[in-house]
N, C-alpha and C positions, 0 to 999 in steps of 0.2 A: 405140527399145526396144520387145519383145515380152513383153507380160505373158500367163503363163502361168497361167489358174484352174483348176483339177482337176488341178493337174500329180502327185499320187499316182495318179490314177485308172487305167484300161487303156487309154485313148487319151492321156492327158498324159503319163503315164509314156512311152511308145513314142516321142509328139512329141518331148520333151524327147533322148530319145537320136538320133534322128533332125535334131534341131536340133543340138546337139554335133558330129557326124558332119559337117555345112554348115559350122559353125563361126561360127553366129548367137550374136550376143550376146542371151538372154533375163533376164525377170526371174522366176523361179517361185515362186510364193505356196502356204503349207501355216498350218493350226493349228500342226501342229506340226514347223516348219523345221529341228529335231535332226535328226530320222526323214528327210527329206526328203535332209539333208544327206549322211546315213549312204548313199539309196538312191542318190544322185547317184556318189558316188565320188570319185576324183581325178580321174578321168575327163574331169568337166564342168564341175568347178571353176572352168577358168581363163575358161567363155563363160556360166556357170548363177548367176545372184547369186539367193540364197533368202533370201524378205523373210516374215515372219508377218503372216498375215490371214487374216479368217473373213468369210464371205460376210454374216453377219449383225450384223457390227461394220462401219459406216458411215465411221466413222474410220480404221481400219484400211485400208481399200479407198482412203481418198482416198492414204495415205502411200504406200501400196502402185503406185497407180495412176500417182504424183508423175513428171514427164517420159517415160512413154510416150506411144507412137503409134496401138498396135498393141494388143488383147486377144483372147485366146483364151478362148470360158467353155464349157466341159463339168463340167455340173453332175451326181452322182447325182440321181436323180431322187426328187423326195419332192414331199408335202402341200403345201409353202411354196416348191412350183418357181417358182409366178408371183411370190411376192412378194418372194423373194431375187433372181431373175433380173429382173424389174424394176429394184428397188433397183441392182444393180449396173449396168444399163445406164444408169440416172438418174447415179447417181455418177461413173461413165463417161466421159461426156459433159462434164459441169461439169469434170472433173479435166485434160480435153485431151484423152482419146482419139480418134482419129478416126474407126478402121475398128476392128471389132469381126470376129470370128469364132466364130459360135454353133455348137457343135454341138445338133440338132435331132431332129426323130423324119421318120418318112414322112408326109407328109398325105394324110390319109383324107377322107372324105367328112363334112359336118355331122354328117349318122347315123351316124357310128362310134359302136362303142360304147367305144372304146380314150380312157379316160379320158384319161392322159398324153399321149396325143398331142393333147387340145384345149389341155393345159397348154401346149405348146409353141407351137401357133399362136396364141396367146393373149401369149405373149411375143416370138413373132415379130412381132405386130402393134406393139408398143410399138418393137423395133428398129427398124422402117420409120417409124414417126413419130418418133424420136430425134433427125433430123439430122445422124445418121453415117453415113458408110458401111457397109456388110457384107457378110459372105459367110454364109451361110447353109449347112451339112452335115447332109445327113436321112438318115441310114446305117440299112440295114435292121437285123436283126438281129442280136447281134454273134454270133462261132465262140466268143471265149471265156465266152459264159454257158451253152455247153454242159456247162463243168466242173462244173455244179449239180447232171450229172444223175450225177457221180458216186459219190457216196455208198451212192446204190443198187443203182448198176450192179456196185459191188465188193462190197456185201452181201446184194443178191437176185440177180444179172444181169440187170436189168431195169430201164428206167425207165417213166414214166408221163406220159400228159399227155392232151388233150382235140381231138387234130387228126386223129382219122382216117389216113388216109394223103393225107392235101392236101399236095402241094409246100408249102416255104417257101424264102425266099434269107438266106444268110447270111455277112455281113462278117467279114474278122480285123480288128479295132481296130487294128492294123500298118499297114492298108490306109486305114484312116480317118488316123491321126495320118501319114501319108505325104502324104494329100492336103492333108489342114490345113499342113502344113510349104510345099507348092506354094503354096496359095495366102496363104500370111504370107508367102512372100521372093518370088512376083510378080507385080506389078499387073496383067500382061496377063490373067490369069486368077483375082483375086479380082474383088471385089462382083457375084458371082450368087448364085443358090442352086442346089446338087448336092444330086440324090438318088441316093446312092450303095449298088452292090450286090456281091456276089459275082457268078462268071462263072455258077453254076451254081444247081438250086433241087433241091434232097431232101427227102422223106419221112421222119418219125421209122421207118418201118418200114426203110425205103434205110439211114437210120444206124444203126439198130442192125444190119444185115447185113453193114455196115463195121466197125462195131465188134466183131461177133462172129467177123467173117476177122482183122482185126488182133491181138485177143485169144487167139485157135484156142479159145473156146468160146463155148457160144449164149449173146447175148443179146436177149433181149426186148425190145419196146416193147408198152405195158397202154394200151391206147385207156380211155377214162374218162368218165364225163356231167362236163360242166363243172361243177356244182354239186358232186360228188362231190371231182374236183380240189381244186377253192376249199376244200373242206372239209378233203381231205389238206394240202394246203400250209399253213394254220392250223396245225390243231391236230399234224400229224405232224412238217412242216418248221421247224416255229415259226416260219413268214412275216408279218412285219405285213399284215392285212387288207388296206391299199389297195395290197401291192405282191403278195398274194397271184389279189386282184384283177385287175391289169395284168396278169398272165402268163396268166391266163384270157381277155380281154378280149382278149390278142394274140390268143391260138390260138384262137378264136373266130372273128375278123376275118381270120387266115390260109387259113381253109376259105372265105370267100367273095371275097376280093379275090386277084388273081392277084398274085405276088411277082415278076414275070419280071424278068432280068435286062437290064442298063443297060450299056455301053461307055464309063461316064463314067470311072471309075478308071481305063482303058487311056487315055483321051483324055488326061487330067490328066497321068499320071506313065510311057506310053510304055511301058507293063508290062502285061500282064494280073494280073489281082487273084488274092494267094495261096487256094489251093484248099481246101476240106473238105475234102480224103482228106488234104494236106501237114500241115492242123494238126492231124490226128487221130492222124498217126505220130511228131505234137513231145510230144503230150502223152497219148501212149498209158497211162504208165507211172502215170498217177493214175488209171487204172479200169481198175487189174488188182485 
């Protein structure tokens, strides 16, 4: 059995459909397993058993966890990433898991300044001392946090951020939960770790020249002092601090580290990885 953590998320969700499609028996874990139930459909009913659990109920994870093999944990990311994702790999272990499937971030160097990503290697080291196997997925950026920038692009034509025109690379979550699906149904190609990318790397000024052909009007991209950002995403965004932070902390660390693209997704799944321009004409229709 394949336990499923984040399965609301934009890589659970997609895994879960993707698992359906195989016709994997999983188990998927929500707060709230109504909601869950409703998103599944009849669809997935007959391979999808939805169990309730909260990453910060101990007990709830053991029940949860009860005759699995197998866990999947893409956690949002918050303040308590190490000490939930600990927890759950500690519980893990004791419950019978074997192999774990973490999704992760990119590793950067000690000196990054991209806070969350010390989180993650911080809980990667606890996975390697655990005693279980794993796989490890360090996806770059995802396509769908692009839809963040649209609120302003339909009310100013314009977004804003702090990268210059530095390349960056960025994943569809489709791409992610496709790989993760590969490596929970076969051994020959889990327990490693994948850093995984899109085929291609673009410019906030490249996307917004995309988005203003796809729209047929101009939009902008507003270069920003980092600290200027951090300050719009506060108090304009109503972003919590430490995740106003990390998107700063990213586009920061994206002007000095090179994002180039990887052939691990074609290796994995014998496809090249969906494109920026394909997901920009799925969801054109939320930033007009």
């Amino acid at each position: 059995m394949i336990v499923i953590m984040g399965a609301t998320g934009m890589i659970g969700s997609a895994l879960l459909e993707r698992l359906v499609e195989l016709g994997v028996p999983v188990r998927a874990l929500s707060r709230e397993p109504e909601k869950l139930r409703d998103q599944i459909g009849e669809k997935g009913r007959s391979t999808i058993e939805v169990a309730s659990a909260d990453a910060s109920d101990p007990e709830s994870l053991r029940q949860a966890f009860a005759g699995a093999s197998q866990l999947f944990l893409a956690m949002s990311n918050s303040p308590r990433q190490i000490e939930l994702e600990t927890s759950i790999i500690q519980i893990a272990a004791e419950s019978g898991i074997k192999h774990i499937v973490k999704i992760s971030s990119p590793k950067f160097e000690q000196s990054s300044p991209v806070a969350v990503a010390g989180w993650h290697q911080e809980i990667e080291k606890t996975l390697r001392e655990s005693g279980l196997t794993y796989t490890v997925l360090r996806p770059y950026s995802f396509m769908q946090n692009l839809m963040r920038l649209a609120p302003t692009i339909t009310t100013q034509n314009a977004f804003f951020g702090s990268m210059g025109d530095s390349p960056c690379n960025f994943i569809d979550c489709r791409d992610i939960a496709d790989v993760a699906a590969e490596v929970l149904t076969n051994r020959e190609v889990s327990g490693q770790i994948y850093t995984l990318t899109g085929s291609e790397i673009f410019s906030y000024p490249q996307i917004a020249s995309q988005l203003s052909a796809l729209l047929n009007r101009p939009i902008s991209y507003i270069n920003m002092e980092p600290q200027v950002l951090l300050s719009n995403l506060i108090e304009q965004g109503r972003m919590p601090a430490w995740l106003a932070n990390h998107v700063v902390e990213i586009q920061s660390m994206s002007m000095v580290v090179p994002e180039s693209p990887n052939d691990t997704v074609k290796r994995l799944l014998g496809r090249e990885p969906r494109t920026l321009d394909a997901f920009l004409h799925e969801c054109v229709e939320n930033f007009r």
